[in-house]
C-alpha positions as a printed NumPy array, in Angstrom:
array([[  0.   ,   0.   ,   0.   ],
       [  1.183,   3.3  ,  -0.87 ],
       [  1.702,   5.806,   1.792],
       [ -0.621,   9.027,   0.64 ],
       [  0.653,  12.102,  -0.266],
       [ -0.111,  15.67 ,   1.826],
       [ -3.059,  17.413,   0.123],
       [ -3.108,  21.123,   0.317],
       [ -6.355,  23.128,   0.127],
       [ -6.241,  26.592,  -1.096],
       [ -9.426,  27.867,  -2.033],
       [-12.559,  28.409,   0.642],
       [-14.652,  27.21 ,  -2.545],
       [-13.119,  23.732,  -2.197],
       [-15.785,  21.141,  -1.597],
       [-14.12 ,  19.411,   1.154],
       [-12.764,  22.4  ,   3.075],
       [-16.937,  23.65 ,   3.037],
       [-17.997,  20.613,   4.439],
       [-15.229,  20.784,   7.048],
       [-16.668,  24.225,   7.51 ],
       [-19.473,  23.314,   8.503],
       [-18.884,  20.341,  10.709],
       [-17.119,  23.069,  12.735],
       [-19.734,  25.665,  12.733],
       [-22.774,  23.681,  12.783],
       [-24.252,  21.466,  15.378],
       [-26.953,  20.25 ,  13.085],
       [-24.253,  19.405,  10.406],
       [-22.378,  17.088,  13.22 ],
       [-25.255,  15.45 ,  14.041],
       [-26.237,  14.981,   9.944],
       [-23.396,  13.598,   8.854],
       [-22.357,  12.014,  12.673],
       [-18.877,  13.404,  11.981],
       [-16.816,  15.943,  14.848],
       [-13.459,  17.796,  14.546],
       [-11.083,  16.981,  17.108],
       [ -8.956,  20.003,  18.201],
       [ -5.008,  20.069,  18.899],
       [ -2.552,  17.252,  19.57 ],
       [ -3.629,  16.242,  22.669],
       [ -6.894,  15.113,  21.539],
       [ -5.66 ,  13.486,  18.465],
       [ -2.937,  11.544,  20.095],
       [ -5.573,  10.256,  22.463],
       [ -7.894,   8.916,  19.107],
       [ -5.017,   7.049,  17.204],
       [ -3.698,   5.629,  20.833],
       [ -7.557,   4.356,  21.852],
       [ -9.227,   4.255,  17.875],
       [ -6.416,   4.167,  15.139],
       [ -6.965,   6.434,  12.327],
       [ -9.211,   9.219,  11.695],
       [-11.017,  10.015,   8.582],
       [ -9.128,  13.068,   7.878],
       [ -6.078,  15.208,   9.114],
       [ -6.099,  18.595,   9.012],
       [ -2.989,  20.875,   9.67 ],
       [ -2.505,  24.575,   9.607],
       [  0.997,  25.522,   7.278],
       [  2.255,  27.219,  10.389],
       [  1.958,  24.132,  12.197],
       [  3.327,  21.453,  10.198],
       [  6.801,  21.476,  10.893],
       [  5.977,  21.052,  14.77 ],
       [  7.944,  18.441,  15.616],
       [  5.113,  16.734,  17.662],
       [  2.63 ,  17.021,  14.723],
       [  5.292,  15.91 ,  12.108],
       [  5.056,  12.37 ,  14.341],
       [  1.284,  12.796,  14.179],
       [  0.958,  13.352,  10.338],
       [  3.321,  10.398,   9.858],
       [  1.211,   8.063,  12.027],
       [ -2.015,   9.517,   9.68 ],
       [ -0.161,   8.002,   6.6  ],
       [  1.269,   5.301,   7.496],
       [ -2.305,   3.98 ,   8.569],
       [ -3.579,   5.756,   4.968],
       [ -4.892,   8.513,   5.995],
       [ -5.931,  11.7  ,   4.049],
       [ -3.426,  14.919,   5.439],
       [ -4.929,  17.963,   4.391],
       [ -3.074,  21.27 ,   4.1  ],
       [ -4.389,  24.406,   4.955],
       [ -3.12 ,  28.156,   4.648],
       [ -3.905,  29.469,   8.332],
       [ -6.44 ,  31.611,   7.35 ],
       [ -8.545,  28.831,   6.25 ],
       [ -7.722,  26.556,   9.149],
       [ -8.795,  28.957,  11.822],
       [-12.437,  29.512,  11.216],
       [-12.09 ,  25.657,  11.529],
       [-10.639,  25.875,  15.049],
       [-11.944,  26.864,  18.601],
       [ -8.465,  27.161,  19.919],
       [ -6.696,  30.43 ,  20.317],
       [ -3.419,  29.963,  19.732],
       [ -2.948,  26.716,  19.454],
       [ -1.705,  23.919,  17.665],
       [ -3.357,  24.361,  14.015],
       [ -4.217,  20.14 ,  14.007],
       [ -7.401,  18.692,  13.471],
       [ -9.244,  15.301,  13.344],
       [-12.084,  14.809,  11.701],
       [-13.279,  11.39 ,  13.245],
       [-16.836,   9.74 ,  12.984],
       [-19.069,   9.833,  15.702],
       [-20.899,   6.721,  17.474],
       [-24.35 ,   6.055,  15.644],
       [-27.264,   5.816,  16.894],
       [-28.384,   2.137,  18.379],
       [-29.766,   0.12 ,  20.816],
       [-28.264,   0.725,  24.073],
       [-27.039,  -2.396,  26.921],
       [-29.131,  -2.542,  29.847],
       [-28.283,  -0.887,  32.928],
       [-26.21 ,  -3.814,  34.414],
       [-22.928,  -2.559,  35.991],
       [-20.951,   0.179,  36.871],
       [-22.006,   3.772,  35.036],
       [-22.702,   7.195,  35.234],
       [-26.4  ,   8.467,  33.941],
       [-26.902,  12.167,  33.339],
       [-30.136,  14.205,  33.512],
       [-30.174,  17.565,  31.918],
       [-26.454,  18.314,  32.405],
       [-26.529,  21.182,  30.316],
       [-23.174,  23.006,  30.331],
       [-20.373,  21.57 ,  27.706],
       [-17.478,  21.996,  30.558],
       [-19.194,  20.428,  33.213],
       [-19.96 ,  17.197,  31.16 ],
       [-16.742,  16.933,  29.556],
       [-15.326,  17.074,  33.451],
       [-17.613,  14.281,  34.458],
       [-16.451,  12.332,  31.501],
       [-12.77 ,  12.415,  32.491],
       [-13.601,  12.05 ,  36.092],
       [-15.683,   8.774,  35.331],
       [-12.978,   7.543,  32.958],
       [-10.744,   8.31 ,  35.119],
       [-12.524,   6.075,  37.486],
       [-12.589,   3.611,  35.614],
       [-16.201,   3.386,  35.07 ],
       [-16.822,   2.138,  31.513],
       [-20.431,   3.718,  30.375],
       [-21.914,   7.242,  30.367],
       [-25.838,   7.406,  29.757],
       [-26.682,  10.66 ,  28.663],
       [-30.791,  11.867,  29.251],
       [-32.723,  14.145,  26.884],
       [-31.497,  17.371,  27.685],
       [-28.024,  16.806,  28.357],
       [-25.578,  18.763,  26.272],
       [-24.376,  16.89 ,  22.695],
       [-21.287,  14.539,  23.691],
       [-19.742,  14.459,  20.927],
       [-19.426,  18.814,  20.128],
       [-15.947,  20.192,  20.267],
       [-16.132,  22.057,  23.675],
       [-16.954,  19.05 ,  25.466],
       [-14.44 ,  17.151,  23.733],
       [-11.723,  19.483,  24.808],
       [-12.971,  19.596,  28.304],
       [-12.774,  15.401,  28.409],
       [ -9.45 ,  15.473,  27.483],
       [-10.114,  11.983,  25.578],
       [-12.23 ,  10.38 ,  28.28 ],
       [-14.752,  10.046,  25.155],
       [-12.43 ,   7.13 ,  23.504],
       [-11.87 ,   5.391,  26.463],
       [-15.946,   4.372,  27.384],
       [-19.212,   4.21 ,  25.387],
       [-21.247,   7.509,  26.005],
       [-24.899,   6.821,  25.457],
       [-26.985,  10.108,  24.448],
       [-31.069,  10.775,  24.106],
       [-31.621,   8.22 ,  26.729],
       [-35.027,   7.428,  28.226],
       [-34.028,   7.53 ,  32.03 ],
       [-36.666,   6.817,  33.791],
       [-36.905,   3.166,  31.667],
       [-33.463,   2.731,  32.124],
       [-33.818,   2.79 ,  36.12 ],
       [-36.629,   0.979,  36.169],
       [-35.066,  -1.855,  34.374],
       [-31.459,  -1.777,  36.362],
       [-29.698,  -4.522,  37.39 ],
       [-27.604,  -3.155,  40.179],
       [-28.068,  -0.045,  42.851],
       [-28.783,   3.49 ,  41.386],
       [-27.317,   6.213,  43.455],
       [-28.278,  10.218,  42.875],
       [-26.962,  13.165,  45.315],
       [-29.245,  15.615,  47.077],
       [-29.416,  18.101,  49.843],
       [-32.54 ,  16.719,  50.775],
       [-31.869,  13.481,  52.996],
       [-29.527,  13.01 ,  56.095],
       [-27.996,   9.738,  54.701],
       [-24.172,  11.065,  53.879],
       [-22.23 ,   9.35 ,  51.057],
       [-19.537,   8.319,  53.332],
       [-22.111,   6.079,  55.356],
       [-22.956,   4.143,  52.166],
       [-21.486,   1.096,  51.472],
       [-20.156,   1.464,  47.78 ],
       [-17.931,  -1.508,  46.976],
       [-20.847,  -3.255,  44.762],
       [-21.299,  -2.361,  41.233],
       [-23.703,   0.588,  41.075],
       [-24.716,   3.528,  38.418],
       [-24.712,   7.021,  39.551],
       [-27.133,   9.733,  38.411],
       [-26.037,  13.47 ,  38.496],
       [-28.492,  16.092,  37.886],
       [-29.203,  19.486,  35.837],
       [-26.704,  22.835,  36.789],
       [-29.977,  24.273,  38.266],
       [-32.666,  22.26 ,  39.467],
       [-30.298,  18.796,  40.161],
       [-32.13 ,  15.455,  39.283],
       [-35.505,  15.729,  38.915],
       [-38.224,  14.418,  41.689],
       [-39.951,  11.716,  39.3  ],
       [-36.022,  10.207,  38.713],
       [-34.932,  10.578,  42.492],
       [-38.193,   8.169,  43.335],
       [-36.845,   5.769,  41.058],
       [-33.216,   5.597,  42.994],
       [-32.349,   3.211,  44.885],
       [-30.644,   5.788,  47.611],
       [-30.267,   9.54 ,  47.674],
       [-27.285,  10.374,  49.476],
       [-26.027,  13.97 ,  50.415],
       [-22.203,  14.93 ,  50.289],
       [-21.618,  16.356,  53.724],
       [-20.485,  20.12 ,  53.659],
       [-19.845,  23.66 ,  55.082],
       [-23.531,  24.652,  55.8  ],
       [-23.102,  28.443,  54.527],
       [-22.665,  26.936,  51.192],
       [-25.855,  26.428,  49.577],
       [-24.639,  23.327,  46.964],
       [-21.623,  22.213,  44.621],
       [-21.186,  21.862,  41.551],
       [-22.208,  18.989,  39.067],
       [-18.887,  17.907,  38.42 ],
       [-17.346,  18.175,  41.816],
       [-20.132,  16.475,  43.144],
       [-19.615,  13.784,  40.326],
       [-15.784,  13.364,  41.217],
       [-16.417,  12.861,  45.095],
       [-19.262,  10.416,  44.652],
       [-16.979,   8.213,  42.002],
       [-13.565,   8.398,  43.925],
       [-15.236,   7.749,  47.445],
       [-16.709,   4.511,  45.69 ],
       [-12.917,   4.146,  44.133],
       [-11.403,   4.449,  47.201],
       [-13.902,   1.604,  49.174],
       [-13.229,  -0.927,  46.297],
       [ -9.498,   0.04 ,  46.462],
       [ -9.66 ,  -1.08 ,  50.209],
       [-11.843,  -3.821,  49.457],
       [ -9.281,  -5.876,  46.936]])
């Protein structure tokens, strides 16, 4: 097999620089064509460590003789993929970095299908809205080591570039589930579902986490919603300084999923 050649793009009226256009503009035209740009090395390291090749690379002309993305854009080729070339003034309308590294991924996105039951360890999301917070949960679960993210109706897209950035990768390293019916999923579980609230005296640190369980975090506003929390199995509060009124999603996410790490840690 021949190794390809770099392709350089000149002209905004090029076909394929449009559609790359608007994959990066265009929420709709992500979800269309179930295609998202990956932004700067460390991202695309992270894809062709956990995934292998993308469908396209994309570097900026400023940016091609890093030495980092030179080892990137021969890792593209040698695997056969497309390098594309780009003057910087047509890469950065493609990019939502400032100043970074002009490199892009354009990768394809996990379809639509059937998701597994609700029968070990996850995280389940209702309403999360804001594209930091979720990426943060996302690297705090993988982090974790939990291995499935169930995302409800309402939660921001997974898969759009600021909450890519803000997982740091975390999204190759599980299977994110999005437009999830949550209140079937509970109902149908298999193991313990846990969601935080203010509104209950038993503390986290009382619970006995070493089982496989799911975890449901709430909406930046109004948490997890009453008909969800009747569904749990146990609400637990995370104990606190009482002149604070609550924390926020992801915190709360990253104490609830390393005080179960650390009980399973002591349990082995």
């Amino acid at each position: 097999m021949s190794i390809p050649a770099i392709r350089t793009i000149s002209s905004r009226d090029n076909a394929q620089y449009k559609q790359l256009r608007q994959i990066a503009s265009s929420a709709q035209a992500r979800k269309k064509a179930r295609q998202t740009l990956l932004d700067g090395i460390h991202l695309c390291q992270a894809w062709l460590q956990h995934k292998g090749s993308p469908l396209s690379c994309v570097v900026s002309e400023s940016s091609h003789n890093d030495a980092e993305v030179k080892t990137i854009l021969n890792d593209c080729m040698a695997l056969g993929c497309v390098v594309l070339l780009l003057p910087d003034t047509l890469f950065a309308p493609l990019s939502q970095v400032e100043h970074g590294i002009g490199l892009l991924f354009l990768i394809e996105t996990p379809s639509a299908f059937d998701h597994p039951a609700l029968n070990g360890a996850a995280v389940l999301l209702d309403g999360v809205q804001d594209p930091g917070n979720l990426g943060s949960i996302l690297r705090t679960a993988a982090a974790a080591g939990i291995p499935r993210v169930y995302c409800g109706t309402g939660t921001v897209l997974a898969w759009s570039p600021k909450v890519l950035r803000a997982g740091m990768g975390a999204h190759f390293a599980m299977e994110i589930f999005e437009n999830i019916n949550l209140p079937m999923l509970i109902a149908a579980a298999k193991v313990p579902v846990f969601a935080t609230s203010s509104h209950t005296r038993f503390s986290l640190y009382e619970q006995d986490l070493r089982m496989s369980c799911a975890w449901l975090f709430g909406n930046e506003g109004r948490g997890v919603s009453e008909s969800l929390l009747e569904l749990c199995t146990q609400r637990l509060s995370i104990p606190q300084h009482p002149a604070v009124e609550s924390l926020n999603v992801a915190a709360s996410a990253a104490i609830c999923l390393f005080e179960q790490h650390r009980q399973q840690s002591i349990d082995r």
